[in-house]
DSSP file (Angstrom, degrees, kcal/mol; ACC not computed):
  #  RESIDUE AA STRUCTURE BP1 BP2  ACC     N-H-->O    O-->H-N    N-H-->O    O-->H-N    TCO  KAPPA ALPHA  PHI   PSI    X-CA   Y-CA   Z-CA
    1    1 A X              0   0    0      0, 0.0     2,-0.4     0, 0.0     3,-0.0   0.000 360.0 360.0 360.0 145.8  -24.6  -11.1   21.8
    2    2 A X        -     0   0    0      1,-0.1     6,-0.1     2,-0.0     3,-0.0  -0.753 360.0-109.7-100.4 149.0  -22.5  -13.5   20.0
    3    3 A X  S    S+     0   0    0     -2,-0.4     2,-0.5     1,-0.2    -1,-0.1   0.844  99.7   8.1 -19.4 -65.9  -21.3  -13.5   16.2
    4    4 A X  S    S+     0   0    0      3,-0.0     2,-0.3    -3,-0.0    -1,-0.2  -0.951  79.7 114.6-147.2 150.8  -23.4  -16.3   15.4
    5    5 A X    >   -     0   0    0     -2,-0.5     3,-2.1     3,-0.1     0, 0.0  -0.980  64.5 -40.9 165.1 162.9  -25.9  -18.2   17.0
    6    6 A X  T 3  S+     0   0    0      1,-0.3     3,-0.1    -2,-0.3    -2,-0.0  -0.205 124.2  21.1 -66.5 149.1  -29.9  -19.2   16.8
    7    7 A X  T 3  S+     0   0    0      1,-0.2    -1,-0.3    -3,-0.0     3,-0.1   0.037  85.2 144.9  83.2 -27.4  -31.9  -16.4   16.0
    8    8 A X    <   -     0   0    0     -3,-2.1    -1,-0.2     1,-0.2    -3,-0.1  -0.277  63.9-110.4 -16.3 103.4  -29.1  -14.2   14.4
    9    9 A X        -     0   0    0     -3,-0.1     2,-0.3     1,-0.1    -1,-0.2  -0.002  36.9-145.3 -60.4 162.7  -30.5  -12.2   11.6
   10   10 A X        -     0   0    0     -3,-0.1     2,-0.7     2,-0.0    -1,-0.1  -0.908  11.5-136.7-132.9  99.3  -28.6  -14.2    8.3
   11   11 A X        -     0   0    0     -2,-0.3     2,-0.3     2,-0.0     3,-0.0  -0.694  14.8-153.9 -49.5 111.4  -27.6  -11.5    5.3
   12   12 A X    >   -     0   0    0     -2,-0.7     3,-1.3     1,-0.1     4,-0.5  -0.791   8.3-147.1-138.3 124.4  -28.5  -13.1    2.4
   13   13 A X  T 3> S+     0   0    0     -2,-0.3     4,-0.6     1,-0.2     3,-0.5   0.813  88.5  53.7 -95.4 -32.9  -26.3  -11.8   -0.9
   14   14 A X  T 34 S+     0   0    0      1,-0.2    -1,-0.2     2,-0.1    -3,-0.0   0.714  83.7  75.0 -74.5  -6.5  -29.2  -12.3   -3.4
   15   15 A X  T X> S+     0   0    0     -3,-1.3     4,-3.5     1,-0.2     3,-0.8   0.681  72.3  80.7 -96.6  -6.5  -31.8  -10.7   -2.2
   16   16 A X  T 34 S+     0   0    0     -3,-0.5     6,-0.4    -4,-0.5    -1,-0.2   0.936  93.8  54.1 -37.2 -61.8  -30.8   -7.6   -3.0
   17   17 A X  T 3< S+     0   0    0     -4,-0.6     6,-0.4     1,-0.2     3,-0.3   0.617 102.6  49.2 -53.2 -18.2  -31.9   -8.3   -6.3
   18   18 A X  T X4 S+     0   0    0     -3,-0.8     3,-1.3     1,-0.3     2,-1.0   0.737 108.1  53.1-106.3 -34.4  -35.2   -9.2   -6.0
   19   19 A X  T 3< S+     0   0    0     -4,-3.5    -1,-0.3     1,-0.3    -4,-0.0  -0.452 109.9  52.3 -97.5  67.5  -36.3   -6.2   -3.7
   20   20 A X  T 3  S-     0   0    0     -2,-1.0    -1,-0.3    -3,-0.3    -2,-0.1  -0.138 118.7-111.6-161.6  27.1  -34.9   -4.0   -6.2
   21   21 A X  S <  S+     0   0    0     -3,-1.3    -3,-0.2     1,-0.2    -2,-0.1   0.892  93.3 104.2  48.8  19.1  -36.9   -5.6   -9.2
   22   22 A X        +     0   0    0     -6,-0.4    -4,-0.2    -5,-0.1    -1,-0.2   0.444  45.1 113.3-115.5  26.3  -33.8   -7.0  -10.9
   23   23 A X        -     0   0    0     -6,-0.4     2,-0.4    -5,-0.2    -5,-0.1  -0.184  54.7-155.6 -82.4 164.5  -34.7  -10.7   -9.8
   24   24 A X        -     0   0    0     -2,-0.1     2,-0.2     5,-0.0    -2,-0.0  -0.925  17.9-174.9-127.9 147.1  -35.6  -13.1  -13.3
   25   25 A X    >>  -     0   0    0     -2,-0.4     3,-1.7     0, 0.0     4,-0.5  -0.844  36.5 -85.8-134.7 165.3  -37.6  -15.7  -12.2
   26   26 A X  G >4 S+     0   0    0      1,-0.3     3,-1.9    -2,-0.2     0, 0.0   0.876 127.0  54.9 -13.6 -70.9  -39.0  -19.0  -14.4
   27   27 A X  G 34 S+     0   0    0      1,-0.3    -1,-0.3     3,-0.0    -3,-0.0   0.806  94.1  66.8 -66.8 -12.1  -41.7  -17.3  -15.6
   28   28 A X  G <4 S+     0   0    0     -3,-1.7     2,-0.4     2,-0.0    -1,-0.3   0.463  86.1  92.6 -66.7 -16.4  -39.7  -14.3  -17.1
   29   29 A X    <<  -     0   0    0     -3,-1.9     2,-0.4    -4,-0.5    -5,-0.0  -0.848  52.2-176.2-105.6 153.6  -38.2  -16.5  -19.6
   30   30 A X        +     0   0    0     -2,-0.4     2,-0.3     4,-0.0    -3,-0.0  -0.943   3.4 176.9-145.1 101.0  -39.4  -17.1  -23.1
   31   31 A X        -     0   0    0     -2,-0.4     2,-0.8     2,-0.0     3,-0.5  -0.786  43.8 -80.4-109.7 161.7  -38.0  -19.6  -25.8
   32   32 A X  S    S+     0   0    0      1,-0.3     3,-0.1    -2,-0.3    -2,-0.0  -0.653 114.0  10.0 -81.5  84.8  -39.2  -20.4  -29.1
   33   33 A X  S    S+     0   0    0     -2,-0.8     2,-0.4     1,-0.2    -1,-0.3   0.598  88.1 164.3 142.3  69.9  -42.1  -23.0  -29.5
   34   34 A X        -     0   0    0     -3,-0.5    -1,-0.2     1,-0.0     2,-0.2  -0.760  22.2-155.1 -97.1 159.8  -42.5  -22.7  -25.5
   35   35 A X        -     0   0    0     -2,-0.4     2,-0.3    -3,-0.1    -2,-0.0  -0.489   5.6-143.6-115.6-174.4  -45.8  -24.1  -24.6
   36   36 A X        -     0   0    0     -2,-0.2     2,-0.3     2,-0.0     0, 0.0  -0.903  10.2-146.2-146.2 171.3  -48.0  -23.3  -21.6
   37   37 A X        -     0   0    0     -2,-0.3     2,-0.5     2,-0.0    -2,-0.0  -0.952   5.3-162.4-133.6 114.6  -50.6  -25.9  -19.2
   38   38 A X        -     0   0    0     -2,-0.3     2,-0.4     2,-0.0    -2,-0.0  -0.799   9.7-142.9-100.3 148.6  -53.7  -25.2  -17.6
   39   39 A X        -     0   0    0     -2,-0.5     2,-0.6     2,-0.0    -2,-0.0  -0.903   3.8-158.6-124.6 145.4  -55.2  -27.3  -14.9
   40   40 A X        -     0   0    0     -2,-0.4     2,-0.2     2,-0.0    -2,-0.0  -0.867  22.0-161.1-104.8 134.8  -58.8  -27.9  -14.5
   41   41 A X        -     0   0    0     -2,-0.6     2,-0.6     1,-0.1    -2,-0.0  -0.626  20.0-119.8-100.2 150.0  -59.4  -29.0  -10.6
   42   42 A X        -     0   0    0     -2,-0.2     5,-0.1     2,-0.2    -1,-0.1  -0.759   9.6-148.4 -99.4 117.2  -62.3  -30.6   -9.6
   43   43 A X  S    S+     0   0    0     -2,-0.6     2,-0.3     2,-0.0    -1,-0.1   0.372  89.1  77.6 -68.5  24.3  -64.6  -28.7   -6.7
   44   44 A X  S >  S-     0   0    0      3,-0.2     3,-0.7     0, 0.0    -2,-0.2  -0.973  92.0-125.3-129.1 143.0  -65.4  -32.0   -5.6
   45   45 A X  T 3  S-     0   0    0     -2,-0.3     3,-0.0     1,-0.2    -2,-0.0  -0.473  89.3  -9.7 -78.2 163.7  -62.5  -34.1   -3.4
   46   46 A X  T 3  S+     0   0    0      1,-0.1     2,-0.8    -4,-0.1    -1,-0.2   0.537  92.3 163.2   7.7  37.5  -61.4  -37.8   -4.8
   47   47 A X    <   -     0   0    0     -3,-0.7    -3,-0.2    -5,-0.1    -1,-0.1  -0.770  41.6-123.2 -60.8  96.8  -64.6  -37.5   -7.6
   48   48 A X        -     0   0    0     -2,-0.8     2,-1.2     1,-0.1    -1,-0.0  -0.032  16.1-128.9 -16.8 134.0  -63.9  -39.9  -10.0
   49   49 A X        +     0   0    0      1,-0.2     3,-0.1     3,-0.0    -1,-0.1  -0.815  28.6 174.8-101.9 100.2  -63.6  -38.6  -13.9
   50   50 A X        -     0   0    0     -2,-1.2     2,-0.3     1,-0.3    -1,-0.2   0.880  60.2  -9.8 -99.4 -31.1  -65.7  -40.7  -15.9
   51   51 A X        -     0   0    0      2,-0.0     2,-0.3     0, 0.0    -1,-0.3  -0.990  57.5-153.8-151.2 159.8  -65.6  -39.0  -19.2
   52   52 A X        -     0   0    0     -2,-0.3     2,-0.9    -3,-0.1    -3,-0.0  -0.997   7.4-146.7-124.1 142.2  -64.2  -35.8  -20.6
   53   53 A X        +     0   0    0     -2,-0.3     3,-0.2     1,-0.1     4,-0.2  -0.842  36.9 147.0 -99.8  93.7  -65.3  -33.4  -24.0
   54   54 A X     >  +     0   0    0     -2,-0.9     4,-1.4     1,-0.1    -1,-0.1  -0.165  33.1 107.1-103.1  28.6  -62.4  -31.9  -25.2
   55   55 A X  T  4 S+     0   0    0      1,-0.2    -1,-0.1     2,-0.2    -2,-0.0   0.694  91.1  41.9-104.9 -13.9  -63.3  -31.9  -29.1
   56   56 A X  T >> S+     0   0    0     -3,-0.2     4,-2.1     2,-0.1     3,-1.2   0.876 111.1  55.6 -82.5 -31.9  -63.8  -28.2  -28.8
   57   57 A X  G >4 S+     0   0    0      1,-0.3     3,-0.7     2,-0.2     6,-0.2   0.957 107.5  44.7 -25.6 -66.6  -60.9  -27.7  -26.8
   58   58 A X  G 3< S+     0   0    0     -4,-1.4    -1,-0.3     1,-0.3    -2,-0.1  -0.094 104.8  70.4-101.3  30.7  -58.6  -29.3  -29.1
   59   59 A X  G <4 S+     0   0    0     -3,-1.2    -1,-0.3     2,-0.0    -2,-0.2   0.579  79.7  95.4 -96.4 -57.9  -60.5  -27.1  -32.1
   60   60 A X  S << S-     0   0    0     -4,-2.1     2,-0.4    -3,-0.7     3,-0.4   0.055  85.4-117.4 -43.7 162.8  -59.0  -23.9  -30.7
   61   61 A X  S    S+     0   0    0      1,-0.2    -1,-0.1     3,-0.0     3,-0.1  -0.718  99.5  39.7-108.2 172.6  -56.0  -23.0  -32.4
   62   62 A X  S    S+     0   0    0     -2,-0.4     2,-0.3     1,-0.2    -1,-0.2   0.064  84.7 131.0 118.5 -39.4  -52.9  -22.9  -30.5
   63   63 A X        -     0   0    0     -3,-0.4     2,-0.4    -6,-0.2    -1,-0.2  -0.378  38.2-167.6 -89.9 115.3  -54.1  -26.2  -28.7
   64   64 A X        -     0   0    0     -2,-0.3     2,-0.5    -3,-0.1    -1,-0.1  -0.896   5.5-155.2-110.3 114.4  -51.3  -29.0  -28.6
   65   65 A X              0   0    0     -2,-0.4    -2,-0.0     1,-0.1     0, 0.0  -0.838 360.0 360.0 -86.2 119.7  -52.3  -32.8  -27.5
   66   66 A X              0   0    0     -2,-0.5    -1,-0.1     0, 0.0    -2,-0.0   0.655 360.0 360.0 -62.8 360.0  -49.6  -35.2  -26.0
């Protein structure tokens, strides 16, 4: 079998880290007036949105409007 060539397993120097639970990923970080987003998906495909009620929504606290 030759040195390199298709199919060739590829050692990969990072992954060490991840299978051994010492990866940080995105969500693992945390800064000071971080926000968060939920999305609400529609069970219906390309359904048009004709109005939304968000005055309780935007009641909660916590809840930030662009």
């Amino acid at each position: 079998m030759e040195k390199f060539g298709i199919g060739q397993p590829v050692r990969r120097k990072e992954d060490v880290r991840f299978i051994t639970g010492a990866g940080r990923y995105t969500d693992d970080v945390n800064v000071p007036g971080q926000l968060y987003v939920y999305f609400l998906r529609s069970p219906h495909a390309h359904a048009d949105i004709r109005s939304l009620d968000i005055k309780a929504t935007l009641a909660a606290p916590g809840v930030r409007r662009w």
